[in-house]
C-alpha positions as CSV (number, residue, x, y, z in Angstrom):
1,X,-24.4,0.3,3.0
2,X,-23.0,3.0,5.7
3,X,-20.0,5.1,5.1
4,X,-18.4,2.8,7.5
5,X,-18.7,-0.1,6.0
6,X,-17.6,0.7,2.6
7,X,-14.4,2.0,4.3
8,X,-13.7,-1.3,6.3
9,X,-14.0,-3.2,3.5
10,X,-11.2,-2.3,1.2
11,X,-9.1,-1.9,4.5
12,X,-5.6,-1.5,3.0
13,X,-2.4,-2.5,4.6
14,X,-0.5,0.9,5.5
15,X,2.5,1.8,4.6
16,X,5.8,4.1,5.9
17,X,6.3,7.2,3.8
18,X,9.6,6.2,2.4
19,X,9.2,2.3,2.5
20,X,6.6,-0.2,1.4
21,X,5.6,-3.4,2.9
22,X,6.3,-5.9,0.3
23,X,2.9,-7.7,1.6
24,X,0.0,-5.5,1.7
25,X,-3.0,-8.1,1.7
26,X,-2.3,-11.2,4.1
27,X,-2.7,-11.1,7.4
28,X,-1.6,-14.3,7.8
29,X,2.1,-13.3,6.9
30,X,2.2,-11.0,9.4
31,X,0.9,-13.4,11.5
32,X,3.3,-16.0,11.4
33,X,6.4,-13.4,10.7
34,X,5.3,-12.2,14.6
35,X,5.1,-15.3,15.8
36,X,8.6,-16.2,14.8
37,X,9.8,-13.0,15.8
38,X,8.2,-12.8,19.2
39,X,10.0,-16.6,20.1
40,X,13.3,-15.1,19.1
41,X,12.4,-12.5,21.5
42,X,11.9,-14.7,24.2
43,X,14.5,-16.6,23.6
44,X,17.0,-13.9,23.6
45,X,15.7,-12.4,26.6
46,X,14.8,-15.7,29.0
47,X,17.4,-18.4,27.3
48,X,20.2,-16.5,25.6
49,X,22.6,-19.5,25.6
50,X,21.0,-21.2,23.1
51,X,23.2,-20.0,20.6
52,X,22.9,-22.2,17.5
53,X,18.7,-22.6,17.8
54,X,18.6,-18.8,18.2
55,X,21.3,-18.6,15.0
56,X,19.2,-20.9,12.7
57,X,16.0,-18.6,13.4
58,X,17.4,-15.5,13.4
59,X,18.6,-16.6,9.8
60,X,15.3,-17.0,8.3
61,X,13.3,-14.0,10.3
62,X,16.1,-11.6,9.5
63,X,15.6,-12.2,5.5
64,X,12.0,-12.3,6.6
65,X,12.3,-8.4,7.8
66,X,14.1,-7.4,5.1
67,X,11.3,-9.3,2.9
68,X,8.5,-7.7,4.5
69,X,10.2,-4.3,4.4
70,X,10.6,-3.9,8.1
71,X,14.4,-2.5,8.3
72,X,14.5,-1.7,11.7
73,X,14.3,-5.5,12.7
74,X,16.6,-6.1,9.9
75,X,18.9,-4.1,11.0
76,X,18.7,-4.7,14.7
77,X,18.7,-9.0,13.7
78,X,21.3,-8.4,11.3
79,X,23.7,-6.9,14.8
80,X,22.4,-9.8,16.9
81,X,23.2,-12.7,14.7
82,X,26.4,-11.5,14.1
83,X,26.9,-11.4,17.4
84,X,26.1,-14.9,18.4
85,X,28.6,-15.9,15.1
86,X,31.3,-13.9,17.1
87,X,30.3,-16.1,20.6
88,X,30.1,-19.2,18.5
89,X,33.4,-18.7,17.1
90,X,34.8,-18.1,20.6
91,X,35.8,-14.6,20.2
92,X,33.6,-13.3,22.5
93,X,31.9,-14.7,25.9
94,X,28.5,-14.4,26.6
95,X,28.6,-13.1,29.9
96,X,26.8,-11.4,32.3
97,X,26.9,-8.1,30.5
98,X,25.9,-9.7,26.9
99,X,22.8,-11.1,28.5
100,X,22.0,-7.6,30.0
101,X,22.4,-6.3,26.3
102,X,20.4,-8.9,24.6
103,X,17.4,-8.7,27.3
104,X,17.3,-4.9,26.3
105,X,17.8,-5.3,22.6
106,X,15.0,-7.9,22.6
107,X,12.5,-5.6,24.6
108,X,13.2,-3.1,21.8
109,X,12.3,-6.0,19.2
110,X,9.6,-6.4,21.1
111,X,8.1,-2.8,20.8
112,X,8.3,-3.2,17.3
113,X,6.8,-6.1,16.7
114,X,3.8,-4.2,18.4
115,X,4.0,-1.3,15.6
116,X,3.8,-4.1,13.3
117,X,0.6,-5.3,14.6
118,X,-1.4,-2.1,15.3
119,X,0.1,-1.2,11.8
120,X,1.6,2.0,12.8
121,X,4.2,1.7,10.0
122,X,5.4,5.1,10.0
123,X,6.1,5.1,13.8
124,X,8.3,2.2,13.4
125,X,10.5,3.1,10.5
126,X,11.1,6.4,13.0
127,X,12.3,4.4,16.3
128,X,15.7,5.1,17.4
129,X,18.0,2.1,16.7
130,X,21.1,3.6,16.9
131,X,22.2,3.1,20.0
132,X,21.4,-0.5,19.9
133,X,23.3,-1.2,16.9
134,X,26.4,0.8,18.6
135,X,26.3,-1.3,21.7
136,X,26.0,-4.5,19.7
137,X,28.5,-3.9,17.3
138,X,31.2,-3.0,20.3
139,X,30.0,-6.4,21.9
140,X,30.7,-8.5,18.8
141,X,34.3,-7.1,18.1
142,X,34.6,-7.1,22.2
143,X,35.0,-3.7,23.2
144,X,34.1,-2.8,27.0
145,X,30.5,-1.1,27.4
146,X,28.0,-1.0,30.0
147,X,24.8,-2.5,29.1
148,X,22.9,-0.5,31.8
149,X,23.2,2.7,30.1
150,X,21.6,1.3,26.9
151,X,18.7,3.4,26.7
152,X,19.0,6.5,28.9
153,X,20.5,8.5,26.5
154,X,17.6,8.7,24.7
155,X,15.0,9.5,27.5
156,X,17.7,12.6,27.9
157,X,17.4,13.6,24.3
158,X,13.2,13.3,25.3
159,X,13.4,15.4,28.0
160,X,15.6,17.8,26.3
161,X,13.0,18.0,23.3
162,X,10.3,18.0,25.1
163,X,11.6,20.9,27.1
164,X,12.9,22.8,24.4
165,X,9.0,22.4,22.8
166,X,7.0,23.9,26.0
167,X,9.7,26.4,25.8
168,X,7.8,27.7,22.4
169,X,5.0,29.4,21.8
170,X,2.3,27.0,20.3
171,X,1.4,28.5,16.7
172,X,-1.6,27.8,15.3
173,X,-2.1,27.1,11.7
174,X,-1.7,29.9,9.2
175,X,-4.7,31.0,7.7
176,X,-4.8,31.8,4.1
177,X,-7.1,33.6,2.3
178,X,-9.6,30.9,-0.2
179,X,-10.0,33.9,-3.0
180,X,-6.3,32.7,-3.9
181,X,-7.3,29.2,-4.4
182,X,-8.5,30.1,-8.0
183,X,-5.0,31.1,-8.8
184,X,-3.3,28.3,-7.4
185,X,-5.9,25.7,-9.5
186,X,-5.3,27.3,-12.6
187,X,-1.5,27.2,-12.3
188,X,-1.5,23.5,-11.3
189,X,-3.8,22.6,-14.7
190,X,-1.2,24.5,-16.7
191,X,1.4,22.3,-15.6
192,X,-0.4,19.5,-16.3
193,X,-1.0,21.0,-19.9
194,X,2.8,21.6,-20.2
195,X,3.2,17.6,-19.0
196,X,0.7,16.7,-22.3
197,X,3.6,18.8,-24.5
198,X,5.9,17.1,-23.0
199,X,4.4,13.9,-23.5
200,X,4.1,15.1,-27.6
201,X,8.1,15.5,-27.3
202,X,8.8,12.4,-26.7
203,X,6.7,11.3,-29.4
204,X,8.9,13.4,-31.4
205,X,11.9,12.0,-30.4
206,X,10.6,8.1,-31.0
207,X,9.9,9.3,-34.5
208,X,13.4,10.7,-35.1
209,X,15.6,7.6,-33.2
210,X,13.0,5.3,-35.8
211,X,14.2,7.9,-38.7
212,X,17.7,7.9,-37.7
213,X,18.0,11.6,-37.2
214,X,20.5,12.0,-34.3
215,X,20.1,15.5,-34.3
216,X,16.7,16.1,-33.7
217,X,16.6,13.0,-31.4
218,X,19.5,15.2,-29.4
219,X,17.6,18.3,-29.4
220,X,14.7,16.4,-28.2
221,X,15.9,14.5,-25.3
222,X,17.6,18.1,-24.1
223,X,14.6,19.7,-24.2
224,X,12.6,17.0,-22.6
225,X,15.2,17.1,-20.1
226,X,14.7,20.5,-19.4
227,X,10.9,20.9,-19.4
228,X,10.7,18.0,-17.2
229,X,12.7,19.3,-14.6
230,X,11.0,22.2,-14.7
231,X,7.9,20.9,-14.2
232,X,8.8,18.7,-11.1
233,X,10.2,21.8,-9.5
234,X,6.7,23.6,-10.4
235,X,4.5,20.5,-9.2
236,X,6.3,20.7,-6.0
237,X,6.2,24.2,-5.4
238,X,2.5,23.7,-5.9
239,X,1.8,20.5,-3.9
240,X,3.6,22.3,-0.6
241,X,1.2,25.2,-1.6
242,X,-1.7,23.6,-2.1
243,X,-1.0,21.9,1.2
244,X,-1.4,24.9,3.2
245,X,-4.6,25.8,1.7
246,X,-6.0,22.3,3.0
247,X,-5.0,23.3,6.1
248,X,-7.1,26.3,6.1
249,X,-10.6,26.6,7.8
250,X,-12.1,28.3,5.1
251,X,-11.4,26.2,2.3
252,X,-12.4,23.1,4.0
253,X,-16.0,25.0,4.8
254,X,-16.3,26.2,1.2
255,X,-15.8,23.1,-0.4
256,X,-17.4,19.8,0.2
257,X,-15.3,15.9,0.5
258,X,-16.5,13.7,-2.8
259,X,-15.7,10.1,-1.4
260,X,-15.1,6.9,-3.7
261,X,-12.4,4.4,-4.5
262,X,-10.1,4.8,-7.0
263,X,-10.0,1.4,-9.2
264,X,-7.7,0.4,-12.4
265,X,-9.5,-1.0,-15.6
266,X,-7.9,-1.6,-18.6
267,X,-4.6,0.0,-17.4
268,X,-6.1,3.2,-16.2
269,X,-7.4,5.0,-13.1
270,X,-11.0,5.9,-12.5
271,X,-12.8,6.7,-9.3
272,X,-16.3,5.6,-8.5
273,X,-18.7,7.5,-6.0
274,X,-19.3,5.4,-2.8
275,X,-22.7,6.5,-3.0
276,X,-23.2,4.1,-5.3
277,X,-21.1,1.2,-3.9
278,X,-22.9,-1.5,-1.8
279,X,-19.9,-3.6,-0.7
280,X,-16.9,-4.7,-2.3
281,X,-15.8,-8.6,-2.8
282,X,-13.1,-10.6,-4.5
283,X,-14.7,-13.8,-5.9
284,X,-13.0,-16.8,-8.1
285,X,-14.9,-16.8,-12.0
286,X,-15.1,-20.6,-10.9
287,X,-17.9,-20.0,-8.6
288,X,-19.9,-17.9,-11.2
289,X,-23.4,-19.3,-12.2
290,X,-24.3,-18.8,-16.0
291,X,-27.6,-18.1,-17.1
292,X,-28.7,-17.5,-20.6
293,X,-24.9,-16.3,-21.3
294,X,-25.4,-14.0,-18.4
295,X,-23.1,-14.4,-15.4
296,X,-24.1,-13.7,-12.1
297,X,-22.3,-13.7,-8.9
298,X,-24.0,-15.5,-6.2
299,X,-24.2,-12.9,-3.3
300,X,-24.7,-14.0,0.3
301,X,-25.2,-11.6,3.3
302,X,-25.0,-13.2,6.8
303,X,-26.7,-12.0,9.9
304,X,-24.6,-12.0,13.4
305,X,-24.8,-15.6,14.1
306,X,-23.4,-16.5,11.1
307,X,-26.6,-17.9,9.4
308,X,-26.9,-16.7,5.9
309,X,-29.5,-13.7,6.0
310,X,-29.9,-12.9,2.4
311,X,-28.8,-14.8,-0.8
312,X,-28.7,-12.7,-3.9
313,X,-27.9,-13.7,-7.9
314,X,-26.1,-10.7,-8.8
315,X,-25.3,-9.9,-13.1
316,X,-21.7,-9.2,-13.1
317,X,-19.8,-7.5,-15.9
318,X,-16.3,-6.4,-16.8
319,X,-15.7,-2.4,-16.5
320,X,-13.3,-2.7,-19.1
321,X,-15.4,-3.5,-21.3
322,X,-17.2,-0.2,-22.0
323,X,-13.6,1.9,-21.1
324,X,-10.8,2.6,-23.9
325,X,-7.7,0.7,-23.2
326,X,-6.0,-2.3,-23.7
327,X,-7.5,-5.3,-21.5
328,X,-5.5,-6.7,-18.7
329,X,-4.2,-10.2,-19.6
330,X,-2.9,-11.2,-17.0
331,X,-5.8,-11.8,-15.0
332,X,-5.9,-12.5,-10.8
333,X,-7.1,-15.9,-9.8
334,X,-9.7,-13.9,-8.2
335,X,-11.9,-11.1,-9.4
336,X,-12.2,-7.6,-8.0
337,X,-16.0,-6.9,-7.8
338,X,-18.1,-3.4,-6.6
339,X,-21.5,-4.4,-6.0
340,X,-23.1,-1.1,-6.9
341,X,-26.9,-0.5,-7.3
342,X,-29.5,2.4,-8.1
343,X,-33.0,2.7,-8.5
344,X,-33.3,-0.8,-7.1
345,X,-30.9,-2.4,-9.9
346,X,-28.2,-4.0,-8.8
347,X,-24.8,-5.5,-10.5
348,X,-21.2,-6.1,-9.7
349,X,-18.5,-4.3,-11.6
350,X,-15.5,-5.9,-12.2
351,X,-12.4,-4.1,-12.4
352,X,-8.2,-5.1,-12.5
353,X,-7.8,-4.0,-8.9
354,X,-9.3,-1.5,-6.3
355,X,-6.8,0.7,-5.3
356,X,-8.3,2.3,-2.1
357,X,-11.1,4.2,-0.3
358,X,-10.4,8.1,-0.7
359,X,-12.3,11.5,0.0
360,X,-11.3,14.3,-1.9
361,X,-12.8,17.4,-4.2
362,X,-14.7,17.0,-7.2
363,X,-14.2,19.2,-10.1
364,X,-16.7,19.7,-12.7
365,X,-15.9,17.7,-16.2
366,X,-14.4,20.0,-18.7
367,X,-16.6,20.8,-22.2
368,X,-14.4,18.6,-24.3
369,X,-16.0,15.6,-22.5
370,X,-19.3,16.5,-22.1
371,X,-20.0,13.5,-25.4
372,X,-19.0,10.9,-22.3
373,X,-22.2,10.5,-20.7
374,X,-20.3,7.4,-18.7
375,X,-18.0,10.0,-16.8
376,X,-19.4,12.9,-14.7
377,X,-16.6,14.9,-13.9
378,X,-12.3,14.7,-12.4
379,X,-10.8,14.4,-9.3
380,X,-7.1,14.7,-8.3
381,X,-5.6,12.0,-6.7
382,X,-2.6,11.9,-4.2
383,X,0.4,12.7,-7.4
384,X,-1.9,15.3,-9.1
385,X,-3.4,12.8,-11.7
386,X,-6.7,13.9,-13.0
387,X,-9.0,10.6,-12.7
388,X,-12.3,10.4,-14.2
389,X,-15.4,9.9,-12.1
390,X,-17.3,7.3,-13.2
391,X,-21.4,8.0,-13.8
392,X,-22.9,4.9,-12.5
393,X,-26.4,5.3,-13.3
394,X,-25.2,5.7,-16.7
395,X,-23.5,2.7,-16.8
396,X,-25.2,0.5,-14.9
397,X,-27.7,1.4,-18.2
398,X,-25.3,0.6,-20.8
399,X,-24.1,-2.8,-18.9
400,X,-28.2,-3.5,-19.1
401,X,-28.0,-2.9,-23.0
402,X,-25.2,-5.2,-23.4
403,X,-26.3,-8.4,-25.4
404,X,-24.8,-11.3,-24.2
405,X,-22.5,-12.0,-27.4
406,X,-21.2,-8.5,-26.9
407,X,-20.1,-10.0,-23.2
408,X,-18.3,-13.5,-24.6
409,X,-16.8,-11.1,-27.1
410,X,-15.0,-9.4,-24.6
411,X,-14.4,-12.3,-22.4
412,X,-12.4,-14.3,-24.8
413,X,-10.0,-11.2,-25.8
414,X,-9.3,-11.3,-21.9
415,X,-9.4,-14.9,-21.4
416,X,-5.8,-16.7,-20.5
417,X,-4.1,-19.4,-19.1
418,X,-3.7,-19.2,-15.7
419,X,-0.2,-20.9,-14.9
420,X,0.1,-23.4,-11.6
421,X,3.0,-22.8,-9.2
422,X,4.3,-25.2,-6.6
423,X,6.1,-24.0,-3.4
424,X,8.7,-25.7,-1.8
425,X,9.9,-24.4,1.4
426,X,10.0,-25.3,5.1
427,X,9.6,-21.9,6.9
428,X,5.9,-21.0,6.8
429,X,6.2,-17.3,7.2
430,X,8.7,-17.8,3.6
431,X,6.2,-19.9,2.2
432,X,3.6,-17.3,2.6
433,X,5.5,-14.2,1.2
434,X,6.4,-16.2,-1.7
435,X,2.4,-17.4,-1.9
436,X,0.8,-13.8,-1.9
437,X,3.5,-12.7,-4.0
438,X,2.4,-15.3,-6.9
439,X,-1.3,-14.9,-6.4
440,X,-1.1,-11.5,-6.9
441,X,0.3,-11.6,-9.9
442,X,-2.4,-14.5,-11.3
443,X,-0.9,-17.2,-10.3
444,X,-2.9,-20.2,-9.0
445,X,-0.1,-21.5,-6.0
446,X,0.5,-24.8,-3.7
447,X,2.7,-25.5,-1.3
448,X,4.7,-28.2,0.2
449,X,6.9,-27.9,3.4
450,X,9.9,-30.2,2.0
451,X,10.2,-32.6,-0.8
452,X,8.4,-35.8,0.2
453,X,5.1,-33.7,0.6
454,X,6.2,-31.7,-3.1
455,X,6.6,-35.3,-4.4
456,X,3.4,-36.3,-3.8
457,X,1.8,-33.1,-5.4
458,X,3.7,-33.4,-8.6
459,X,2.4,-36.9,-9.1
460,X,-1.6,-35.5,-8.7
461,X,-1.0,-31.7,-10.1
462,X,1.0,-30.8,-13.3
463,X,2.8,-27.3,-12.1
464,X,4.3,-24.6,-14.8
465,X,6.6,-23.3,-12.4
466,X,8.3,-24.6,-9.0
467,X,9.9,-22.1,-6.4
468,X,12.5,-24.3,-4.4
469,X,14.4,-24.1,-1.5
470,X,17.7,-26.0,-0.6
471,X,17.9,-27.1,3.4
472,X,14.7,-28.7,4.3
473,X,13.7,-31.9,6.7
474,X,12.9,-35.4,5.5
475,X,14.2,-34.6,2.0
476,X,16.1,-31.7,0.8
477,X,16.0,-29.4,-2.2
478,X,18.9,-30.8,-4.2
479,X,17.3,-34.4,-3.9
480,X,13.9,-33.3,-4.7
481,X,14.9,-31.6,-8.0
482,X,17.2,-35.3,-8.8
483,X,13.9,-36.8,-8.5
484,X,11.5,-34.3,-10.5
485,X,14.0,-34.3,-13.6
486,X,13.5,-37.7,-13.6
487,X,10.2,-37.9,-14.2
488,X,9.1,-37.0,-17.7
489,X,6.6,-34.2,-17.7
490,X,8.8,-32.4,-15.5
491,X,11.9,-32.7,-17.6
492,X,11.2,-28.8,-19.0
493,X,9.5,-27.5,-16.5
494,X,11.3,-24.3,-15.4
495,X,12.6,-24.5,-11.4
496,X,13.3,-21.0,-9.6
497,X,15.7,-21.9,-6.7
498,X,15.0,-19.5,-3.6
499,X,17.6,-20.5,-1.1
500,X,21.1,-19.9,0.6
501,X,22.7,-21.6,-2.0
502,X,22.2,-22.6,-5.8
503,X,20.4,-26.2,-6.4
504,X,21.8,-28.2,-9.2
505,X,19.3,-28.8,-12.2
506,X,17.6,-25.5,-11.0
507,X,16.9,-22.9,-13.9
508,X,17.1,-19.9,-12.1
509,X,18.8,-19.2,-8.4
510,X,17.5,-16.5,-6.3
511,X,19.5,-15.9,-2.9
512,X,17.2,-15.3,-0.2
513,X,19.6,-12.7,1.3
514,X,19.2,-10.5,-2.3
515,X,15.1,-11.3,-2.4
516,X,13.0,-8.4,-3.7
517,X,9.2,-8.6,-5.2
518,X,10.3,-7.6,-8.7
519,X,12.9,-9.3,-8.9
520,X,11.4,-12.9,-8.8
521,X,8.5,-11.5,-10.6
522,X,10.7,-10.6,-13.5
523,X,12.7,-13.8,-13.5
524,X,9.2,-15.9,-13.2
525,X,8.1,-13.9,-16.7
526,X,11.6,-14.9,-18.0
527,X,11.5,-18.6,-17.4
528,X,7.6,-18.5,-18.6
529,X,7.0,-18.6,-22.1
């Protein structure tokens, strides 16, 4: 498989330097959460006087934005729907001036929404809002502004920065001498010795809180405090150091990229070479076919037209089950799989999650591991972690060795129930955040756009979990939940209320103004025995 191909296809959703996307995976959020956005867009910019349809959608796409992570649109919805509460109340008019403002406001929206699409995340959390937000927050308290200046002033602050740049002499980039590198190396794996002290201090102080002794547990914790500090100061020091050598010509000619993808087994981090790595596929242990206790992944390349081209029965095993560690038991509803070959064997690894495709420098492994046949030498990753390269031909041999009993073995420690979760929600962008949220976290998920549709699912499925919300057509949340507790088997089942207000006979309320990731994650594990 081509270099290229290995990097499309663990394609990761980017993110700002200061702010994630809460969705990283589905397309098809995005997809819908423009689509919603882009009418409002329209709508304030061709048909502004529809104030309440524009109100009830900018509701839901603002707590979309700040679902997603997008807080520019957030903040820029946030200003227009309080506006159109100030015009609904009668405290301002729209006139001609507010629809100037709005037709500007949503052509910035606009620009955005493209950001969000190319994926240039970092671009968009840097657009210049400020303005906008200034002139909509004198319309809505009906202060007198011109709407035709909204935007000018910052072309002038362009022009002034881009004049005051071909004022300066372009630098070029500082070269510095590779001999140093050695030096700089060496003081970054001290630190990371001192961070394994550390590590044996807080040790100590477990042991002394568990023995009651306040005093060392005191001089611990100041100590750790200390040291710690310390060492962030050091590792940052070095990171802005270590920086610059990247940048130089020299070292980038002395040293050559090692490429792989970092992936997580057993709780821990290891990196395997994409020499190795034929593709990289996600695939439900449903569709497995079992052969003389053997598993095998049926693997099917297709050529152009869509026809299948090749059709492969691949052995699969788990990675953790050669690796120290405690085994994931939570398990995805689908598998993370690198189809990896050499010397014309090929099997799939399976692993907790891929984390991404890197390139970075490959250090030799150090003596103390040279017993680990299985790992052929350390990288650093982006926080200075030293991750284990994995040797594949070496364990591509021991997976071969494996008998099949040592393979149930390992399967039934990892083995779980996999809980059902229905959705209940009429906005289908929500419905989707909510969905990839849960399926990511190993959670097999339905959905159901009000509560006729859920009503009909409870009677076929038996759910573990229902995420509801209150304001929907045909038959509402609060009605929906009357009827569920009525019927026996749902009588204990826990109910998670994601709405604008709380639902009676709901467990757990979540407003959807206050909705973070975590947060429902960590009240789902709550209500979950």
């Amino acid at each position: 498989m081509t270099e290229e191909k290995t990097k499309s296809t663990v394609q990761i959703f980017p993110s700002p330097k200061t702010h994630l996307p809460l969705i990283s995976e589905s397309s098809a959020v995005i997809r819908n959460y423009l689509s919603e956005t882009r009418w409002l867009v329209k709508a304030l910019k061709e048909k502004p006087n529809f104030a309440r349809e524009i109100l009830r959608v900018l509701s839901v796409t603002k707590d979309n934005s700040r679902i997603l992570g997008f807080t520019p649109v957030y903040k820029m919805l946030i200003a227009v729907e309080n506006l159109y509460k100030a015009i609904l109340d009668e405290k301002i008019v729209l006139n001609e001036n507010l629809m100037v403002l709005l037709e500007k406001v949503s052509a910035k929206i606009a620009e955005m929404c493209i950001l969000i699409e190319k994926g240039e995340f970092e671009e968009l959390f840097e657009t210049e809002i400020r303005q906008y937000l200034l002139y909509l927050d004198k319309a809505e308290v009906g202060e007198i502004f011109n709407s035709e200046y909204l935007g000018e002033e910052k072309a002038n602050l362009s022009f002034i920065q881009q004049t005051d740049t071909e004022g300066e002499e372009k630098d070029s980039i500082v070269n510095v001498q590779s001999s140093k590198l050695g030096q700089l190396v060496n003081a970054h794996e001290e630190m990371i010795a001192r961070s394994y002290i550390i590590m044996n201090q807080v040790e100590i102080l477990k042991n002394a809180i568990r023995d009651g002794d306040m005093r060392t547990a005191r001089d611990s914790y100041k100590q750790i405090a200390i040291d710690s500090q310390n060492l962030q100061s050091s590792l940052l020091l070095s990171h802005d150091q270590l920086m610059s050598f990247i940048q130089d010509d020299a070292f980038l000619a002395q040293h050559q990229d090692f490429q792989g993808f970092f992936v997580f087994s057993n709780g821990r981090k290891y990196l395997i070479p994409s020499e190795f790595v034929d593709d990289v596929v996600t695939e439900s242990p449903l569709n497995y076919e079992e052969k003389q206790n053997q598993k095998f992944l049926v693997y099917i390349q297709e050529n152009e037209s869509g026809s299948e081209r090749n059709r492969e029965e691949i052995p699969i095993y788990s990675l953790g089950s050669l690796l120290p560690g405690t085994a994931l038991h939570e398990r995805s509803v689908t598998d993370s799989i690198i189809i990896v070959s050499y010397q014309s064997q090929k099997i799939g690894i399976i692993v907790d999650s891929i984390h991404k495709f890197v390139s970075l420098i490959q250090k030799p492994m150090p003596p103390v591991f040279e017993h680990f046949p299985i790992l052929k030498g350390l990288a650093f990753d982006e926080k200075y972690d030293m991750i284990p390269i994995l040797h594949i031909p070496e364990i591509l041999k021991k997976f071969r060795a494996m008998r099949p009993y040592d393979v149930k073995k390992f399967e039934s420690m990892v083995k779980k129930h996999v809980n059902r979760v229905l959705i209940v929600e009429d906005s289908e962008t929500t419905r989707l955040i909510e969905h990839t949220i849960l399926e990511g976290n190993g959670f097999l998920v339905e959905e159901a756009a009000d509560g006729i549709e859920a009503m009909s699912k409870i009677k076929e499925t038996q759910f573990d979990l229902i995420l509801c919300d209150d304001e929907m057509p045909r038959m509402d949340g609060e009605i929906f939940l009357d009827n569920v507790r009525r019927m026996e088997n749902y009588a204990k089942v826990p109910v998670i209320a994601v709405s604008n207000m709380e639902i009676p006979k709901a467990d757990v309320f979540i407003a959807k103004s206050d909705f973070k990731r975590d947060d429902l994650i960590q009240k789902i594990k709550e209500v979950i025995q």
